[in-house]
PyMOL Python script that loads the backbone (N, CA, C, O; Angstrom):
from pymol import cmd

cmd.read_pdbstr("""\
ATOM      1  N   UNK A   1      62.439   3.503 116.313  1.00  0.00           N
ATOM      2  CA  UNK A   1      61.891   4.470 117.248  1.00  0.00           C
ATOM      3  C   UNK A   1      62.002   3.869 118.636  1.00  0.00           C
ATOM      4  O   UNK A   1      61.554   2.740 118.838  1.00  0.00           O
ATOM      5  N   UNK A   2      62.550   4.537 119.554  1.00  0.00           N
ATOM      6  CA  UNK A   2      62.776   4.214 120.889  1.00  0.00           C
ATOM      7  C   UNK A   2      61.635   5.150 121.817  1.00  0.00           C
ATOM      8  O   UNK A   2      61.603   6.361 121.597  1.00  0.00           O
ATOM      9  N   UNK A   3      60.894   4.679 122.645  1.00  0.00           N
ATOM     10  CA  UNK A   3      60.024   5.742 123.843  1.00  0.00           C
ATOM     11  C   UNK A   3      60.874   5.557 125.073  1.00  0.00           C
ATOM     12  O   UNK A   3      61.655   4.607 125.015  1.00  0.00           O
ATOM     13  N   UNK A   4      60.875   6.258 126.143  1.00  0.00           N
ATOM     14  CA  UNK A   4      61.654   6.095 127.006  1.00  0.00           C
ATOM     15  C   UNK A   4      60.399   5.861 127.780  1.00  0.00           C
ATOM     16  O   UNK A   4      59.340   6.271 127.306  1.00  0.00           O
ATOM     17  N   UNK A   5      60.424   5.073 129.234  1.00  0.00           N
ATOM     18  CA  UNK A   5      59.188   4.916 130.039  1.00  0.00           C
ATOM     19  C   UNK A   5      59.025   6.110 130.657  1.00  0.00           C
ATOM     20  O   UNK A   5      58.056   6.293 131.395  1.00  0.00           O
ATOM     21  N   UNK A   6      60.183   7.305 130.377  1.00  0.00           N
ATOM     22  CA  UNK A   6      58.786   8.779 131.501  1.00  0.00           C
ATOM     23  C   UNK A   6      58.527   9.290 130.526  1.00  0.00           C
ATOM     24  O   UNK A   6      58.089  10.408 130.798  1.00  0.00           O
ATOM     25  N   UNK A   7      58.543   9.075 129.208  1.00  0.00           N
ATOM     26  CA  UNK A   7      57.333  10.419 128.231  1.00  0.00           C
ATOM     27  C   UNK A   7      56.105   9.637 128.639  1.00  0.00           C
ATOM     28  O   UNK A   7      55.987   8.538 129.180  1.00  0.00           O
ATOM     29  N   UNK A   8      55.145  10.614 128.180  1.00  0.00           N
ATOM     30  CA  UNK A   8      53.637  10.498 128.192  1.00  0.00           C
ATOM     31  C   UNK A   8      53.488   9.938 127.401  1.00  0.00           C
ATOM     32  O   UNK A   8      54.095  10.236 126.373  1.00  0.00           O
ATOM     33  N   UNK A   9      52.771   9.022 127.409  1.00  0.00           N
ATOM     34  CA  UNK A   9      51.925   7.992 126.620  1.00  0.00           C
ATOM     35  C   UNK A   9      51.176   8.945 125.015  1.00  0.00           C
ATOM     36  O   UNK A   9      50.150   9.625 125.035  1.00  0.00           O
ATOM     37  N   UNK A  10      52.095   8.687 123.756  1.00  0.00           N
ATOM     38  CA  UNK A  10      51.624   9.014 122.412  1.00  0.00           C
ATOM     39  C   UNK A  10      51.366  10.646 122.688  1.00  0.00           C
ATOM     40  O   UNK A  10      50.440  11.276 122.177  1.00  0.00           O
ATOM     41  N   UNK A  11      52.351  11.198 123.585  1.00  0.00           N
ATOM     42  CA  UNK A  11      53.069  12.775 124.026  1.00  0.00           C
ATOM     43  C   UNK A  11      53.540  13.715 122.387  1.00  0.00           C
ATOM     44  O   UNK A  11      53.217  14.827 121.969  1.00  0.00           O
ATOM     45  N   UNK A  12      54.387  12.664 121.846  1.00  0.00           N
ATOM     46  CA  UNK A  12      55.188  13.021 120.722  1.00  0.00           C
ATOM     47  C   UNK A  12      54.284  12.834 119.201  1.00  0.00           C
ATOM     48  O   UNK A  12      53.846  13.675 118.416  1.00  0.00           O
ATOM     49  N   UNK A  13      54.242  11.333 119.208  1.00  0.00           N
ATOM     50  CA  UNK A  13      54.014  10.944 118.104  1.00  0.00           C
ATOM     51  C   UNK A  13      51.902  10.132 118.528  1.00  0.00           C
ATOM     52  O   UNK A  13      51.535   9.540 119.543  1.00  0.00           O
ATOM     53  N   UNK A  14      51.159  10.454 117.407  1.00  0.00           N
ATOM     54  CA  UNK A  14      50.206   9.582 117.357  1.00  0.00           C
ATOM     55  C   UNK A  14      49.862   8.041 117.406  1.00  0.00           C
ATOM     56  O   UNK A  14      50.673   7.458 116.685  1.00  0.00           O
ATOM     57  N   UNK A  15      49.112   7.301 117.887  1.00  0.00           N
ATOM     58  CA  UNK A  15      48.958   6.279 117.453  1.00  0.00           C
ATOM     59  C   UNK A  15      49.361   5.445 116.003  1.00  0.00           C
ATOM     60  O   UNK A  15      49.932   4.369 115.825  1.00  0.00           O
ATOM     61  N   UNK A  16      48.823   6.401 115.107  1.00  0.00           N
ATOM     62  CA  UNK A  16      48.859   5.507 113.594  1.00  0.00           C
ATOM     63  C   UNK A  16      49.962   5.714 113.395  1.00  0.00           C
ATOM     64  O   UNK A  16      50.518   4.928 112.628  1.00  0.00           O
ATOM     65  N   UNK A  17      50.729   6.778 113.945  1.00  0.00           N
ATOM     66  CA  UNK A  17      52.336   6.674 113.755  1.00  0.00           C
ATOM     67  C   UNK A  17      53.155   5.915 114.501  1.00  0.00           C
ATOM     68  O   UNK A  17      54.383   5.896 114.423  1.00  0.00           O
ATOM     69  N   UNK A  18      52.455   5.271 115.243  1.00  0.00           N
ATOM     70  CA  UNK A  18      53.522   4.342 116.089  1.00  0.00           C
ATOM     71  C   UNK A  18      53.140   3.274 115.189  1.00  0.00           C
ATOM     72  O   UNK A  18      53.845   2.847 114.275  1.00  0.00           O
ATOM     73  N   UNK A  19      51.751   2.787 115.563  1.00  0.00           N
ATOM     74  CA  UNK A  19      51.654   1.466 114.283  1.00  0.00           C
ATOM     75  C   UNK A  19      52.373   1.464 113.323  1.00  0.00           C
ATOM     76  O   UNK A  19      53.038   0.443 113.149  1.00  0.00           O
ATOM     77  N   UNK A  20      52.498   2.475 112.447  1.00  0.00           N
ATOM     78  CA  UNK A  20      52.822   2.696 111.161  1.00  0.00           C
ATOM     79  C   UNK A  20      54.017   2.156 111.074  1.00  0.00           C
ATOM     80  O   UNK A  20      54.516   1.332 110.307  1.00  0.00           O
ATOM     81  N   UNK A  21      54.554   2.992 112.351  1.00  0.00           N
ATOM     82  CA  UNK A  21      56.336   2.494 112.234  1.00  0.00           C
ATOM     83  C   UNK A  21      56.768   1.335 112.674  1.00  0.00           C
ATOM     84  O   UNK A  21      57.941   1.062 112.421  1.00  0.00           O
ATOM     85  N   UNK A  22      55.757   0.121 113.620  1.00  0.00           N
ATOM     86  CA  UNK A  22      56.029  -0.652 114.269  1.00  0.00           C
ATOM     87  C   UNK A  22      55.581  -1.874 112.738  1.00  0.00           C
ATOM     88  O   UNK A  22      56.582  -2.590 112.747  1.00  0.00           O
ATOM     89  N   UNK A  23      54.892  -2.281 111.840  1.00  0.00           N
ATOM     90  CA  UNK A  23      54.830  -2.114 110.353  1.00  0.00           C
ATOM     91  C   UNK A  23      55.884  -2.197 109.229  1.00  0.00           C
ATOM     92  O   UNK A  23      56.085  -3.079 108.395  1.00  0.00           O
ATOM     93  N   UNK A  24      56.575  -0.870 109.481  1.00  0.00           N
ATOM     94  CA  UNK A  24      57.453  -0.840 108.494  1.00  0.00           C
ATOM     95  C   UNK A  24      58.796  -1.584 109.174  1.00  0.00           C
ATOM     96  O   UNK A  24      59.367  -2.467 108.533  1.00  0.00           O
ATOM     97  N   UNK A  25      59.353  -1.117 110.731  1.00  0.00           N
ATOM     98  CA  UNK A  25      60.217  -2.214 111.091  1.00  0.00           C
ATOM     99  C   UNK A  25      60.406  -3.281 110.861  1.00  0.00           C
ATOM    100  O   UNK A  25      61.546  -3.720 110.707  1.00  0.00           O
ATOM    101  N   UNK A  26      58.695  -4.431 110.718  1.00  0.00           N
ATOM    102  CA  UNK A  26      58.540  -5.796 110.683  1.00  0.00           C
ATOM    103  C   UNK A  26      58.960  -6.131 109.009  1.00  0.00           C
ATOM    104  O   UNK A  26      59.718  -7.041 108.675  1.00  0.00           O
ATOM    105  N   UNK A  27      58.245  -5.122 108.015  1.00  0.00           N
ATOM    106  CA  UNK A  27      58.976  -5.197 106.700  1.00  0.00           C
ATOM    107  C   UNK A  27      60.424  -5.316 106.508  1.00  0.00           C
ATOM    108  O   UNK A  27      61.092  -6.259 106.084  1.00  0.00           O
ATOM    109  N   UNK A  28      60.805  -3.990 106.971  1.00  0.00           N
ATOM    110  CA  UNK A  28      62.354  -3.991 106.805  1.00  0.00           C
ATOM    111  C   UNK A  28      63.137  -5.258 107.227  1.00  0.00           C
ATOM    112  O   UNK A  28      64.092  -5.696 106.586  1.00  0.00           O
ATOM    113  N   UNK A  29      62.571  -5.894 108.541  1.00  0.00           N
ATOM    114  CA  UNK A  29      63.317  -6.831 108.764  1.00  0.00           C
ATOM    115  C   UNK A  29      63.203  -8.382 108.018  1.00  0.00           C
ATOM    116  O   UNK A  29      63.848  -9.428 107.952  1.00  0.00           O
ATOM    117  N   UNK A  30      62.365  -7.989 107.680  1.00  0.00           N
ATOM    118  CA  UNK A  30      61.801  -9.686 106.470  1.00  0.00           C
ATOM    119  C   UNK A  30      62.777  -9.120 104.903  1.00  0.00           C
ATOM    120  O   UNK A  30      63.622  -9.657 104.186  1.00  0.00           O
ATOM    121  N   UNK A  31      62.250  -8.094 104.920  1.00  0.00           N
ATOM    122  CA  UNK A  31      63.194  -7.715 103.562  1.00  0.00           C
ATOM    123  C   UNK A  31      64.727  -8.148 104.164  1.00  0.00           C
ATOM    124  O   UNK A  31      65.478  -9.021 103.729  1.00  0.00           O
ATOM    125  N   UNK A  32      64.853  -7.561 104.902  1.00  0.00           N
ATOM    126  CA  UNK A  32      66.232  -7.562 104.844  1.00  0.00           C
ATOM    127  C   UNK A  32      67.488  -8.646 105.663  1.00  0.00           C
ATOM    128  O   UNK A  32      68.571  -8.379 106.184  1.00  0.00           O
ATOM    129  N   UNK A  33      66.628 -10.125 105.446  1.00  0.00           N
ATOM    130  CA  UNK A  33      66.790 -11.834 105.802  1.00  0.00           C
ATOM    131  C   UNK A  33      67.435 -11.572 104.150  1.00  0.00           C
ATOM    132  O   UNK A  33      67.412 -10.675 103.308  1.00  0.00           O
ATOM    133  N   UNK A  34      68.091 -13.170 104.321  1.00  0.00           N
ATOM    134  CA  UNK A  34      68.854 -13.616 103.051  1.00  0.00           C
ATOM    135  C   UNK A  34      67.108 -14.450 102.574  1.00  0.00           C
ATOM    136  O   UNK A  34      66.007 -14.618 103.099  1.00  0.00           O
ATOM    137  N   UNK A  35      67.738 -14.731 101.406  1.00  0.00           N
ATOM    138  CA  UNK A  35      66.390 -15.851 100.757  1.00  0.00           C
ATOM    139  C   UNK A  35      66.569 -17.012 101.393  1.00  0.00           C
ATOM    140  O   UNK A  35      65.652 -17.519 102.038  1.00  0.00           O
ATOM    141  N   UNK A  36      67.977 -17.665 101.271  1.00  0.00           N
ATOM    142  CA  UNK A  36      68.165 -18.758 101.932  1.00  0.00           C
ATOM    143  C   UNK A  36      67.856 -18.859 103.524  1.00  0.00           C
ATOM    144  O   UNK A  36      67.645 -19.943 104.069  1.00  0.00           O
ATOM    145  N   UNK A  37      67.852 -17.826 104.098  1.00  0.00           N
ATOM    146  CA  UNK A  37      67.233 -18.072 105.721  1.00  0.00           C
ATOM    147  C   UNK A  37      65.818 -18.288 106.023  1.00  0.00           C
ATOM    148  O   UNK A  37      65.310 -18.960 106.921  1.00  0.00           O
ATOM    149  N   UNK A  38      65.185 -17.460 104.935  1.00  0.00           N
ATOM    150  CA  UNK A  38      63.527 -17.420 104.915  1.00  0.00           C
ATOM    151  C   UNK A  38      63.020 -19.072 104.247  1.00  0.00           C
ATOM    152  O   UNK A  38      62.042 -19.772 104.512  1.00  0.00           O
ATOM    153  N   UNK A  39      63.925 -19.228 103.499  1.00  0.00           N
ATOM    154  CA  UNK A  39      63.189 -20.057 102.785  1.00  0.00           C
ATOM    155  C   UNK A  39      63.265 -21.686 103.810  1.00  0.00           C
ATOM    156  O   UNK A  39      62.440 -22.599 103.831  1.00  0.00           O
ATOM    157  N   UNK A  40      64.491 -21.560 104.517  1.00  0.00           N
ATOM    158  CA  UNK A  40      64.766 -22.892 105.523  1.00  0.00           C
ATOM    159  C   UNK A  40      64.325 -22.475 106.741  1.00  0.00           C
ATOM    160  O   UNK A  40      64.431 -23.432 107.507  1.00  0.00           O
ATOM    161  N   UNK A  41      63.822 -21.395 107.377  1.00  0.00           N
ATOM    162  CA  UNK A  41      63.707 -21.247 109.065  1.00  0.00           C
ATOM    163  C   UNK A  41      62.221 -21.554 108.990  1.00  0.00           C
ATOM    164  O   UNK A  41      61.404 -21.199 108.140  1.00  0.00           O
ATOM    165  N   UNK A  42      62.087 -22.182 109.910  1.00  0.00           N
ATOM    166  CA  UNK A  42      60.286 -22.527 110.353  1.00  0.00           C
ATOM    167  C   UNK A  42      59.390 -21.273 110.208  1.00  0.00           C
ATOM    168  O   UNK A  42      59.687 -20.146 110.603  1.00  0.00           O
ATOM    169  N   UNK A  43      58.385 -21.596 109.658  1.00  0.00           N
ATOM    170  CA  UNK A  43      57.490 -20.198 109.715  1.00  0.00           C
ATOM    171  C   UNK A  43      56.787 -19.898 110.268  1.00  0.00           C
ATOM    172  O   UNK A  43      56.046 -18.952 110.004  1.00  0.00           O
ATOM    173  N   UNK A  44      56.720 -21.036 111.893  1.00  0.00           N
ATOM    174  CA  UNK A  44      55.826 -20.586 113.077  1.00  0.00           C
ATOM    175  C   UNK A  44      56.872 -20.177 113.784  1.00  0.00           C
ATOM    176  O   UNK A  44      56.719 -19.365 114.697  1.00  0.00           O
ATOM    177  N   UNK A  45      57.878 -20.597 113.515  1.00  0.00           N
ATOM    178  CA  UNK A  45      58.890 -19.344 114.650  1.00  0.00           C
ATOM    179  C   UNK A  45      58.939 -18.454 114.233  1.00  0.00           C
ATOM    180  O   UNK A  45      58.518 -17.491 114.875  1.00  0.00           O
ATOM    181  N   UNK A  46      59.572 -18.241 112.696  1.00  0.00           N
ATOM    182  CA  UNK A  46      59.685 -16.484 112.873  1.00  0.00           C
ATOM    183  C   UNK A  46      58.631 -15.873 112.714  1.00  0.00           C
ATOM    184  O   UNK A  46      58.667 -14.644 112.784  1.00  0.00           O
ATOM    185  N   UNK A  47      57.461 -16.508 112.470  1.00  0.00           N
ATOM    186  CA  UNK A  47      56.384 -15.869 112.973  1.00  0.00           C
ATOM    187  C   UNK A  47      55.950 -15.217 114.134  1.00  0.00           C
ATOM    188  O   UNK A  47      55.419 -14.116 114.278  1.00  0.00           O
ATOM    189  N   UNK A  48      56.353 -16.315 115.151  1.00  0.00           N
ATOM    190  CA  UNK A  48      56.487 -15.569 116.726  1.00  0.00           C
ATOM    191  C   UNK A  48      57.631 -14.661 117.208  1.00  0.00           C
ATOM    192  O   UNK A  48      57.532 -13.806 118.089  1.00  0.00           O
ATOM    193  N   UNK A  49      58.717 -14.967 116.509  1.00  0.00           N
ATOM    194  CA  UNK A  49      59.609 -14.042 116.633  1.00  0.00           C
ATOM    195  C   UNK A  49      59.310 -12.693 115.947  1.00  0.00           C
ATOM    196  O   UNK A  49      59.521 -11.732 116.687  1.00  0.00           O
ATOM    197  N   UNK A  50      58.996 -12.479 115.063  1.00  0.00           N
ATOM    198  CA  UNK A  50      58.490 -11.214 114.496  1.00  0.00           C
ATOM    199  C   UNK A  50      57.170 -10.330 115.820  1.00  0.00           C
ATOM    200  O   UNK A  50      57.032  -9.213 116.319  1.00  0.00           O
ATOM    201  N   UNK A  51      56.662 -11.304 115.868  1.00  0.00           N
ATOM    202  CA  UNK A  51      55.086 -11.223 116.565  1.00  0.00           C
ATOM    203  C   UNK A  51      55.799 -10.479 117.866  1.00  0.00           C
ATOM    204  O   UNK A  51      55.521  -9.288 118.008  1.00  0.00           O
ATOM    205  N   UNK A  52      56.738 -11.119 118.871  1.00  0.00           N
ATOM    206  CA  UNK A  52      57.290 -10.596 120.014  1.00  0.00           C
ATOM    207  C   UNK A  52      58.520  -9.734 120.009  1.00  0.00           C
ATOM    208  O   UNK A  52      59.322  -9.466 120.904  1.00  0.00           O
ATOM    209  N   UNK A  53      58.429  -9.305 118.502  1.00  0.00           N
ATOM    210  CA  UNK A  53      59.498  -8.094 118.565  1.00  0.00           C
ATOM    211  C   UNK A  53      58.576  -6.749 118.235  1.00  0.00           C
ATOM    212  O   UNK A  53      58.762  -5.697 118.846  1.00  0.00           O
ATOM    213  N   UNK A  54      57.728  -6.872 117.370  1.00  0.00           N
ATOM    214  CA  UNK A  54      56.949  -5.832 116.766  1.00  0.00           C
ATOM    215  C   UNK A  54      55.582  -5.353 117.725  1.00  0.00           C
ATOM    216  O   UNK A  54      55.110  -4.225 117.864  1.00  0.00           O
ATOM    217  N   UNK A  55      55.104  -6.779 118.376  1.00  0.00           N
ATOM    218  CA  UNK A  55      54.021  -6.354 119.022  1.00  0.00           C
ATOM    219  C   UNK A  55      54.088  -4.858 119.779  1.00  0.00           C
ATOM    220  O   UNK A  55      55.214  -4.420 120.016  1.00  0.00           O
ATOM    221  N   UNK A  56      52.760  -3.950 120.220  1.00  0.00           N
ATOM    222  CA  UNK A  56      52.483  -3.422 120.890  1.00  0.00           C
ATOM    223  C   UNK A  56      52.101  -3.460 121.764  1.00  0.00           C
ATOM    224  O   UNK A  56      50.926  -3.788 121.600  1.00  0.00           O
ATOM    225  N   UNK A  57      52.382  -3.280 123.185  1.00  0.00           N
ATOM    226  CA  UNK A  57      51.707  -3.547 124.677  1.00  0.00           C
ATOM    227  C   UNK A  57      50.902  -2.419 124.456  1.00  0.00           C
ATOM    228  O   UNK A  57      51.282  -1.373 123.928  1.00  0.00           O
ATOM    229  N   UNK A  58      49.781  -2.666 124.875  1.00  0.00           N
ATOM    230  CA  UNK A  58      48.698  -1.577 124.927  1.00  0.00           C
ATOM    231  C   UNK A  58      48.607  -1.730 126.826  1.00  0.00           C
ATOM    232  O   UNK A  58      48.812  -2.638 127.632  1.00  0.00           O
ATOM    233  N   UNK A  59      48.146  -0.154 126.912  1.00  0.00           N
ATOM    234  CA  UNK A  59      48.179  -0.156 128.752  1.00  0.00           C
ATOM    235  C   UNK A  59      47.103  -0.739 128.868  1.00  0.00           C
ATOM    236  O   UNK A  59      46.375  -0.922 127.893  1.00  0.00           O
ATOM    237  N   UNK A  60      46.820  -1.112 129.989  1.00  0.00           N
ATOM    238  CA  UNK A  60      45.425  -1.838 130.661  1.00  0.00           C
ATOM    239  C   UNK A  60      45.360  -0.408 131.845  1.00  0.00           C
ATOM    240  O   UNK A  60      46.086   0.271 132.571  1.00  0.00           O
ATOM    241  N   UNK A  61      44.197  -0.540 131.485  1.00  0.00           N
ATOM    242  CA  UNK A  61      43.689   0.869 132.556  1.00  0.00           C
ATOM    243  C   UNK A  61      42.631   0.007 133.897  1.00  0.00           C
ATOM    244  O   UNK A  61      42.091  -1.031 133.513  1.00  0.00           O
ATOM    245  N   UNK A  62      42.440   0.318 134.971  1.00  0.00           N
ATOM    246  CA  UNK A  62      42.159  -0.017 136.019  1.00  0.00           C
ATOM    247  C   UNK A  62      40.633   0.444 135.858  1.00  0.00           C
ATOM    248  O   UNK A  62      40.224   1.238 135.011  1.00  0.00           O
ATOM    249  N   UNK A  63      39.708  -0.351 137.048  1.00  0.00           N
ATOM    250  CA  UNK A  63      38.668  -0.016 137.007  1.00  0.00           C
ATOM    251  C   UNK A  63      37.991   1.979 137.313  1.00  0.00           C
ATOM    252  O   UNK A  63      38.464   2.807 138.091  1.00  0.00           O
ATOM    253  N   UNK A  64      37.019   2.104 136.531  1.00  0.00           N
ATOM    254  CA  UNK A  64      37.449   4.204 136.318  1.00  0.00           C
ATOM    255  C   UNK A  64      36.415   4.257 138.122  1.00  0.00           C
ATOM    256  O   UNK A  64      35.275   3.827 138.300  1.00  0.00           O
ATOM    257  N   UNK A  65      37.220   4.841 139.038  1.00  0.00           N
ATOM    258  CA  UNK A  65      36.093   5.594 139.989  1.00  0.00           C
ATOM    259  C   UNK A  65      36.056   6.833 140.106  1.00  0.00           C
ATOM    260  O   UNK A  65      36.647   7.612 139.359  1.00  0.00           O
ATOM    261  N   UNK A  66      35.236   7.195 141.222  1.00  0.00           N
ATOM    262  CA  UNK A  66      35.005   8.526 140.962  1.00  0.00           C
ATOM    263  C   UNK A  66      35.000   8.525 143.324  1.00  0.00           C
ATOM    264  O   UNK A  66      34.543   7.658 144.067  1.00  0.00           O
ATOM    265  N   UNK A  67      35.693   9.845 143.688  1.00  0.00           N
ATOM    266  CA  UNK A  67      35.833   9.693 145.324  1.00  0.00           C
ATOM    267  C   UNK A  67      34.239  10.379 145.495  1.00  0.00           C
ATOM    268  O   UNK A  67      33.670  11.096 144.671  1.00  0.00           O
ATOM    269  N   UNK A  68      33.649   9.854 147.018  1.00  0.00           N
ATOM    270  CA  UNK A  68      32.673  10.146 147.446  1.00  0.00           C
ATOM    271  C   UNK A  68      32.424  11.537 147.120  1.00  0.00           C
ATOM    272  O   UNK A  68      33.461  12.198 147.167  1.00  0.00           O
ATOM    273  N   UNK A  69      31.130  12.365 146.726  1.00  0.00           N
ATOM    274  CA  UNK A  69      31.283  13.879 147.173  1.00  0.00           C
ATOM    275  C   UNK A  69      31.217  14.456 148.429  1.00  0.00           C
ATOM    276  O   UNK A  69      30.558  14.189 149.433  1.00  0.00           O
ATOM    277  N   UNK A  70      32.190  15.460 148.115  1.00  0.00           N
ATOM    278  CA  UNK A  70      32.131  15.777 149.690  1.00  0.00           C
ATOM    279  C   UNK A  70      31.802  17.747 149.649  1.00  0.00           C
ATOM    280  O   UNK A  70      32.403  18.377 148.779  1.00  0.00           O
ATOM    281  N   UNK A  71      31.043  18.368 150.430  1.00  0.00           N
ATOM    282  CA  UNK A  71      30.528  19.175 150.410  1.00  0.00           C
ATOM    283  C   UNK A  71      32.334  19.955 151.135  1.00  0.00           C
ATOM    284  O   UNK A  71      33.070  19.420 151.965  1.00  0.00           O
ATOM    285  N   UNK A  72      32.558  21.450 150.350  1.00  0.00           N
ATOM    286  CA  UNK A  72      33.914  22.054 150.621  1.00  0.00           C
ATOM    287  C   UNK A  72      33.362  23.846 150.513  1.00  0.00           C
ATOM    288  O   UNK A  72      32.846  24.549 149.643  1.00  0.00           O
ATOM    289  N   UNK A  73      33.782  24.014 151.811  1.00  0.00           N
ATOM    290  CA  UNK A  73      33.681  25.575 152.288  1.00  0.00           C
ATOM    291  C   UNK A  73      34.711  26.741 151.275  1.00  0.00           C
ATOM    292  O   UNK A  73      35.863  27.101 151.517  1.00  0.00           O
ATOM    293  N   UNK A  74      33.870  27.115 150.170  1.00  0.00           N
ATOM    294  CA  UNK A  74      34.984  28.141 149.051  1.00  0.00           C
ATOM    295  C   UNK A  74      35.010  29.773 149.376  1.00  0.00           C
ATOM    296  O   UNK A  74      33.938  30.289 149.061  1.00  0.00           O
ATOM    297  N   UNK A  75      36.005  30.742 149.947  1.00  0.00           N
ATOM    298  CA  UNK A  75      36.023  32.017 150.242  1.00  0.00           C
ATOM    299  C   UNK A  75      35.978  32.396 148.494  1.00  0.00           C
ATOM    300  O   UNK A  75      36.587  32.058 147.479  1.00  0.00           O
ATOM    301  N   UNK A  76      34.760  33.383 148.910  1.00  0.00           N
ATOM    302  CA  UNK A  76      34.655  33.875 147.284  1.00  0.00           C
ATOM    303  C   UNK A  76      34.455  35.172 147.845  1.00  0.00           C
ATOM    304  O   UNK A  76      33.699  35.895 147.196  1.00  0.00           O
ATOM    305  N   UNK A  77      35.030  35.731 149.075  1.00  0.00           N
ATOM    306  CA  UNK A  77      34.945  36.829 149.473  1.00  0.00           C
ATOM    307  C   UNK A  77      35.561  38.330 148.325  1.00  0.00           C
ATOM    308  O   UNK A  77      35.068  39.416 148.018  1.00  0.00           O
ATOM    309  N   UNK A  78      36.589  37.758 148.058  1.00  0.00           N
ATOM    310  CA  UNK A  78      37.285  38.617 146.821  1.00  0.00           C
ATOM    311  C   UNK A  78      37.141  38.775 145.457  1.00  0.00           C
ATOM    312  O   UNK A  78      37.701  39.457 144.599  1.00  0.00           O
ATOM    313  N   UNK A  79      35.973  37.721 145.486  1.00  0.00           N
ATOM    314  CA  UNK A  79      35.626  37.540 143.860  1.00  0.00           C
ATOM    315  C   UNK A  79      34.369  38.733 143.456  1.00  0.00           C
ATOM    316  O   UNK A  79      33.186  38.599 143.767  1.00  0.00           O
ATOM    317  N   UNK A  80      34.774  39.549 142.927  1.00  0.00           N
ATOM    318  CA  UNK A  80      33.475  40.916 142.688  1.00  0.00           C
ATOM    319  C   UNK A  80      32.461  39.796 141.612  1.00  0.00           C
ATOM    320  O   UNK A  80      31.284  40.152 141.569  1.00  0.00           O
ATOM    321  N   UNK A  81      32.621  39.194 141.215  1.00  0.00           N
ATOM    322  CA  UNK A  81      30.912  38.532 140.704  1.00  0.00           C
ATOM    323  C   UNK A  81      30.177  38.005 141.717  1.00  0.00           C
ATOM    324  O   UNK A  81      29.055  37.549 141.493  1.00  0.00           O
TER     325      UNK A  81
END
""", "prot")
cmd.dss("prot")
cmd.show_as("cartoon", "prot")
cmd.util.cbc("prot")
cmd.orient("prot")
């Protein structure tokens, strides 16, 4: 699964479906090593290598404000209620 950076953030697909699929990628790709590579490659690397292919960046959101209120003149001249 590819996102492009202008869709909206989980626009298409849900959360548990991104996990889900970010999951089954990390399977597929352990399944699909020889025995002989798994069994000789260090298992704190491809540990981290798995870790920095599969991870998820989650956004960091900024502190939430809110702008001063400000009192705004509304023509409700046309509005019959």
């Amino acid at each position: 699964m590819h996102i492009r950076m202008g869709n909206l953030l989980f626009s298409e697909l849900d959360l548990r479906a991104v996990l889900d699929n970010q999951i089954e990628q990390a399977r597929r790709e352990v399944d699909s090593c020889a025995e002989d590579y798994i069994l000789n490659v260090s298992e704190n690397d491809y540990i981290n290598h798995l870790v920095s292919k599969f991870t998820v960046n989650v956004p960091q959101l900024g502190e939430p404000y809110m702008l001063d209120p400000e009192e705004v003149d509304v023509d409700v001249g046309s509005d019959p209620m």
